[in-house]
N, C-alpha and C positions, 0 to 999 in steps of 0.2 A: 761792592762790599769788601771791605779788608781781611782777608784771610789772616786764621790768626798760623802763627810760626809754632812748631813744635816743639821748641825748646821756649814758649811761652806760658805761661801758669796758666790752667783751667780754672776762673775763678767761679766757676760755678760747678764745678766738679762736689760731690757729695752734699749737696745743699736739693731740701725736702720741704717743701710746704704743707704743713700739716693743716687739712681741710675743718672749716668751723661747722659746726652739725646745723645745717639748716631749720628754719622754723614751721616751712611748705610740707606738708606728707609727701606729694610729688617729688620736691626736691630732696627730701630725705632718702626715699627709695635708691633717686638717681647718685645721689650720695654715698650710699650706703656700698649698692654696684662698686661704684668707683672704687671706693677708700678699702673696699676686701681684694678689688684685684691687687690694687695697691700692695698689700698686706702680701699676698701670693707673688705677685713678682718679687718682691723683697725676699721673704723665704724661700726661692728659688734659684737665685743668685740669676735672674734672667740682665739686672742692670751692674753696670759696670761699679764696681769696687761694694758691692751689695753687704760683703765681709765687712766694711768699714763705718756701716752706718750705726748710727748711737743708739743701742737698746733703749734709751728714754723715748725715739723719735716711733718706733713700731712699737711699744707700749700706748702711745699718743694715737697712733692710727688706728690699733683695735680698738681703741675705749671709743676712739670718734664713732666706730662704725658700731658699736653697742648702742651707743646715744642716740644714733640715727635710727637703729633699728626701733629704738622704743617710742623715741617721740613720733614715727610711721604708725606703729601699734594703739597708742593713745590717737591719733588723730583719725583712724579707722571707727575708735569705736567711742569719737563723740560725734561720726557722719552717721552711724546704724542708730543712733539713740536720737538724733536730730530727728531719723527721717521718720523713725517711728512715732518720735511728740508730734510731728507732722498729720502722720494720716491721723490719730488719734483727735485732732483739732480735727479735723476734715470733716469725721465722723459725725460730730457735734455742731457741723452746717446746718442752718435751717432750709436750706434747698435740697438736703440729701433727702430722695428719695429709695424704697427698697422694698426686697418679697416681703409681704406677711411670715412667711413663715419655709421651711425648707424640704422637699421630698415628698409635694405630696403631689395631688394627680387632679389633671386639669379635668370637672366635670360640669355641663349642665351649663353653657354659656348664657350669658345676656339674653334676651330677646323672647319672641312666643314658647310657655310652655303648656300644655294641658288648656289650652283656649284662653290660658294668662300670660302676662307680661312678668316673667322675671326678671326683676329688675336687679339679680347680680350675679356674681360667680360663683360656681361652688369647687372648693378644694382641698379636694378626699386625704384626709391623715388621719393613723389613728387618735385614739383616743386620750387625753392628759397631754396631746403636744403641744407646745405653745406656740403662741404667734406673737407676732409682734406690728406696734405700728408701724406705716407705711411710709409717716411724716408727722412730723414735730407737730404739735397744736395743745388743744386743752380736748380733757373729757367732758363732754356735756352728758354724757349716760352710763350707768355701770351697771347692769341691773337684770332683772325682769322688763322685759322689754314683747310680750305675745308673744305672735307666731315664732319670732325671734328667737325666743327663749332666752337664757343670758346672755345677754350682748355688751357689747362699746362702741359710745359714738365717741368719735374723736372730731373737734371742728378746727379745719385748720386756717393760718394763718392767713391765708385769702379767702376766706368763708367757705369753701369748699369743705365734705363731710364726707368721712368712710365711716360703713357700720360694718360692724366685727359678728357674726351672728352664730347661734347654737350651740355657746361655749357649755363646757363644764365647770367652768367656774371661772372668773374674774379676778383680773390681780392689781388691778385700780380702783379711782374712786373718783367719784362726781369733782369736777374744780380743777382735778388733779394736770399742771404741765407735763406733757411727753416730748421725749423728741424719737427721730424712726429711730427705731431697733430696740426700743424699749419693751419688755414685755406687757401686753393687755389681757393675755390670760390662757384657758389652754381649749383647746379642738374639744368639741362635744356631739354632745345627741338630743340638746333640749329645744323645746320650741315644736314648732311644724317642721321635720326634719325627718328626713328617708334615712340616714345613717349618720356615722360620725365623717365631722366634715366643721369647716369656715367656711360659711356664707362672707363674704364679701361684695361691700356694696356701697357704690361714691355718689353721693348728690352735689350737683352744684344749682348754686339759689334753688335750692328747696325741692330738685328732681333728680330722678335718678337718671347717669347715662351709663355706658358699657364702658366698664372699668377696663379694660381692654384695650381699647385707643389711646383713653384718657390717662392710663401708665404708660403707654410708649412712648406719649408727648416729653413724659417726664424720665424717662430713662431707665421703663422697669416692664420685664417684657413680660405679663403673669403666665404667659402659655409655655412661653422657653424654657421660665426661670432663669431669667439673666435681667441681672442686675449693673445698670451703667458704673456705677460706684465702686463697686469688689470689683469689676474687670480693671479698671484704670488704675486702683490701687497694686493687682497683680501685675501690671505693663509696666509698673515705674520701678 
């Protein structure tokens, strides 16, 4: 390489590229970085002849790095509004399953009770709480329903049926589409009922099994209260 002589002109002696504001958030940040130290070494006289550079060319670099910073700030906050339209769609899956309902107290499982077969779960809230469904389907029942007292049956989209039981009242109606998280009505004391409480109770073809397993198959734990769906949306 040819050394250059010092009694040779610097022909790149005070010459500044003044940087284009990127279109990336990423690269805007890194941009941004840059084009301020940029700015600081300038106002600290750290480069040679710093005295002589053209006030137009550091008005050019702080504006650059205004530009940068804002097109970073707009690009932040079309990714929190994306990701939110995101789970919001998510929510409205027809495979999202979820709890009936939040805080209340796991009693009286599946299986032999008093020389009978209860055939679902019971889960202690008080009274006027609401629940909701479990999974998307139609209401086949809103009502007066016996032992039951007001209930909801919901039949869902693979024939499968949860009934809702001992409500205080009902916030559906016969025909009606749900999808989960919808409310079906709120915790009661009607029916053949020891206290206020959801009877919860899943038939498939036409019998009842332990709702129990047959939510954990689907990602809903009714004993934990954990629900596969709100965890994964808190991970992301």
């Amino acid at each position: 390489m040819r050394q250059r002589l010092s009694s040779e002109p610097d022909r790149y002696r005070g010459r500044r590229r003044v940087p284009t504001p990127p279109r990336s958030r990423y690269a805007a940040v890194v941009t941004t970085a840059f084009v301020g130290a940029g700015v600081v070494a300038l106002g600290a006289g750290a480069l040679p002849d710093a005295k002589s550079v053209s006030p137009t060319v550091l008005d050019e670099l702080r504006q650059a790095s205004i530009t940068s910073q804002d097109a970073a700030a707009r690009a932040d906050t079309a990714e929190r509004a994306s990701r939110d339209n995101s789970r919001t769609d998510e929510a409205g899956e027809p495979d999202v399953w979820l709890l009936p309902l939040q805080g209340y107290d796991f009693k009286s499982p599946y299986g032999m009770r008093w020389g009978q077969l209860h055939t679902g779960v019971d889960l202690v809230a008080p009274e006027g709480t609401p629940y909701v469904a479990v999974h998307s389907g139609t209401v086949t029942k809103a009502g007066w329903f016996g032992g039951y007292g007001y209930a909801v049956i919901v039949q869902h989209p693979d024939g499968s049926e949860a009934i809702y039981g001992h409500s205080s009242a009902v916030s559906v109606h016969e025909g009606q589409q749900v999808k989960a998280g919808d409310q079906l009505g709120l915790v009661g004391n009607t029916g053949h009922s020891y206290g206020s409480h959801l009877h919860l109770e899943v038939h498939v073809k036409g019998e009842p099994v332990d709702p129990v397993p047959w939510l954990q198959d689907r990602g809903v734990d009714i004993k934990l209260q954990v629900e596969t769906y709100y965890n994964d949306v808190a991970a992301s």
